[in-house]
C-alpha positions in Angstrom: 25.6 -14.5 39.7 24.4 -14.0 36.2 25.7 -16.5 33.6 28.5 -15.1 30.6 25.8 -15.3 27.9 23.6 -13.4 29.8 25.9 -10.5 30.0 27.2 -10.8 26.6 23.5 -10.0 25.5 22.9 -7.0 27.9 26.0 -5.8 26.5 25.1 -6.6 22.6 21.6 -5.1 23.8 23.1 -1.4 25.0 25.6 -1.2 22.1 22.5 -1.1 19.6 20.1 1.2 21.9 23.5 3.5 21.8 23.6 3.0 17.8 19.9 3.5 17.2 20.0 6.8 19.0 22.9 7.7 17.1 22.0 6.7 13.2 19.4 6.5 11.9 18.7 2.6 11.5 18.4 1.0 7.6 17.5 -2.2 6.8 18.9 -3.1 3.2 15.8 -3.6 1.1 16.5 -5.5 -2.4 13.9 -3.2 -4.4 14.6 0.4 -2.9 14.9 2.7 -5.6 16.9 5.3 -3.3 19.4 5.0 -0.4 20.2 7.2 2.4 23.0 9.7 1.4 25.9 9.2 3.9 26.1 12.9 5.1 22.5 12.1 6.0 23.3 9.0 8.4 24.9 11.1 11.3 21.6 13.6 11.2 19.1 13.3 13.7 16.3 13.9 11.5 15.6 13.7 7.0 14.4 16.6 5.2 10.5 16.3 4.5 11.3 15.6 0.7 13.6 13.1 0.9 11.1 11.6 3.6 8.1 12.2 0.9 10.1 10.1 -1.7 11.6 7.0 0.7 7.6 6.7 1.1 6.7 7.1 -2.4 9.3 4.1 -3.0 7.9 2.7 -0.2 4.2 2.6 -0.9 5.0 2.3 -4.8 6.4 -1.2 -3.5 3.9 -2.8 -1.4 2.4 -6.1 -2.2 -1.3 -4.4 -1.3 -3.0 -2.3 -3.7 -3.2 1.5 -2.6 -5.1 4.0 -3.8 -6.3 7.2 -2.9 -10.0 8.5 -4.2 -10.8 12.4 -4.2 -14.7 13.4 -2.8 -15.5 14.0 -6.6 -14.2 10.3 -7.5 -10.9 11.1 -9.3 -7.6 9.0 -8.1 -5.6 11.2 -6.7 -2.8 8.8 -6.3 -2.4 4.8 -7.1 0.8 2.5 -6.6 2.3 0.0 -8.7 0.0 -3.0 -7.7 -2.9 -1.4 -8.0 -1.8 -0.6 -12.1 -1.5 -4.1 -11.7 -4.5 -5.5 -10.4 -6.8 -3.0 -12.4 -5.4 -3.5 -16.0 -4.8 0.6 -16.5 -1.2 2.1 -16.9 -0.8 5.0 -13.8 -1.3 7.6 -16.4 -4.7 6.4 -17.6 -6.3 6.6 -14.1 -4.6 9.5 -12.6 -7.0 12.7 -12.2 -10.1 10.9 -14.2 -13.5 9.5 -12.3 -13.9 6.1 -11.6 -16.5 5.8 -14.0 -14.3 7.0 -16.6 -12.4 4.2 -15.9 -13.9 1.4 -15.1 -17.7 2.4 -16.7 -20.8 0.6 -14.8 -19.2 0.8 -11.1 -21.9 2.7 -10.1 -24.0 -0.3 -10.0 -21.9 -2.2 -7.9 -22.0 -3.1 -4.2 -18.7 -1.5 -4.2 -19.8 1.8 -4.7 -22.8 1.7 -2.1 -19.5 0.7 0.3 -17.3 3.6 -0.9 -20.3 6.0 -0.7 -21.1 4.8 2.9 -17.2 5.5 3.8 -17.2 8.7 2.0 -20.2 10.4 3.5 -20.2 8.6 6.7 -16.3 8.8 7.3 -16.1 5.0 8.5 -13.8 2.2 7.5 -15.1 -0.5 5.7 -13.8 -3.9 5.2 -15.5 -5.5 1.7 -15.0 -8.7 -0.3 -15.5 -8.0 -3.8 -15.4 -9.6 -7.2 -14.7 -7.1 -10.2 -15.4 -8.1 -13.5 -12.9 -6.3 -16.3 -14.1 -4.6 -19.4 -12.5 -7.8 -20.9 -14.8 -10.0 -19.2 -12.4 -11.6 -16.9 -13.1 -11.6 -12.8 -11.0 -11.0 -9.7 -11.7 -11.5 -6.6 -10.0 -8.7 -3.8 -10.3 -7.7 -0.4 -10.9 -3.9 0.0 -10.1 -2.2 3.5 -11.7 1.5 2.6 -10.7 4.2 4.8 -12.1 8.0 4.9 -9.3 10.3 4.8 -8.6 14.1 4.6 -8.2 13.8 0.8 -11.5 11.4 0.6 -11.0 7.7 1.0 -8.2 5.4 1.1 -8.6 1.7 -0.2 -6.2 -1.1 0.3 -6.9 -3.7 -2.2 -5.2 -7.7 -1.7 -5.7 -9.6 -4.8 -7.5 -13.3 -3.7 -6.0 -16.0 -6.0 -8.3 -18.2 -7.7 -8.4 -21.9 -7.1 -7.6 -23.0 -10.2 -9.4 -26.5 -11.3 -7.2 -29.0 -11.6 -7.4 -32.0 -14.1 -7.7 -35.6 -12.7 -5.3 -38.2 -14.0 -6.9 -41.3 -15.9 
């Protein structure tokens, strides 16, 4: 005979398969700019732009970098944190060449890795330590991707150990 608790959680477990094929299933984000209309909860399916902008929101949001590089080196798209982590507002990098923004790339080890992903169509996983027009340095972890548009790169920001004074 199967214990109370043990039913009680088959039954908990059926009411939300029932639910999930019902509705679609939300889980209340703090920074979502848009929520699901309620005429939309009882649909089986989203129309493809309001699916195009929950991802928008979604991707804008992510704690990785994204950005999405055309075969002739423009950005073709870029999220939040990567206007972050590179210094440049959206509208400064959008639809010009990565040299035209960040000049002298071409000489990088970065751009042998983004060529090899480009014309190879290969992911590529790459440590890499950027030095800004200003002079200062990052350190990120690049995941490069080849896509149908050209390549994808997913950038994480390494923190720094910073040097820390010793007491007298």
């Amino acid at each position: 005979m199967k214990s109370k608790l043990f039913m009680k959680r088959r039954y908990r477990q059926a009411l939300l398969r029932q639910h999930r094929r019902c509705y679609d299933v939300r889980i209340p984000m703090k920074r979502v700019k848009k929520t699901i209309p309620p005429e939309n909860l009882a649909r089986p399916f989203l129309s493809r732009t309001y699916i195009g902008e929950l991802l928008t929101n979604v991707v804008d949001e992510m704690l990785e970098g994204l950005q999405v590089i055309s075969p002739d080196w423009r950005y073709l798209y870029v999220n939040d944190t990567v206007c972050r982590q590179g210094k440049m507002a959206r509208e400064a990098m959008l639809g010009r060449t990565m040299k035209e923004c960040y000049p002298g790339i071409e000489k990088t080890p970065l751009w042998k890795e983004m060529q090899t992903s480009m014309k190879k169509c290969v992911s590529t996983e790459f440590k890499n330590t950027f030095t800004f027009p200003d002079a200062s340095k990052e350190v990120f972890l690049l995941h490069i991707h080849p896509v149908k548009e050209g390549i994808m790169i997913l950038s994480t920001q390494i923190p720094t150990p910073k040097k820390r004074k010793l007491p007298r």
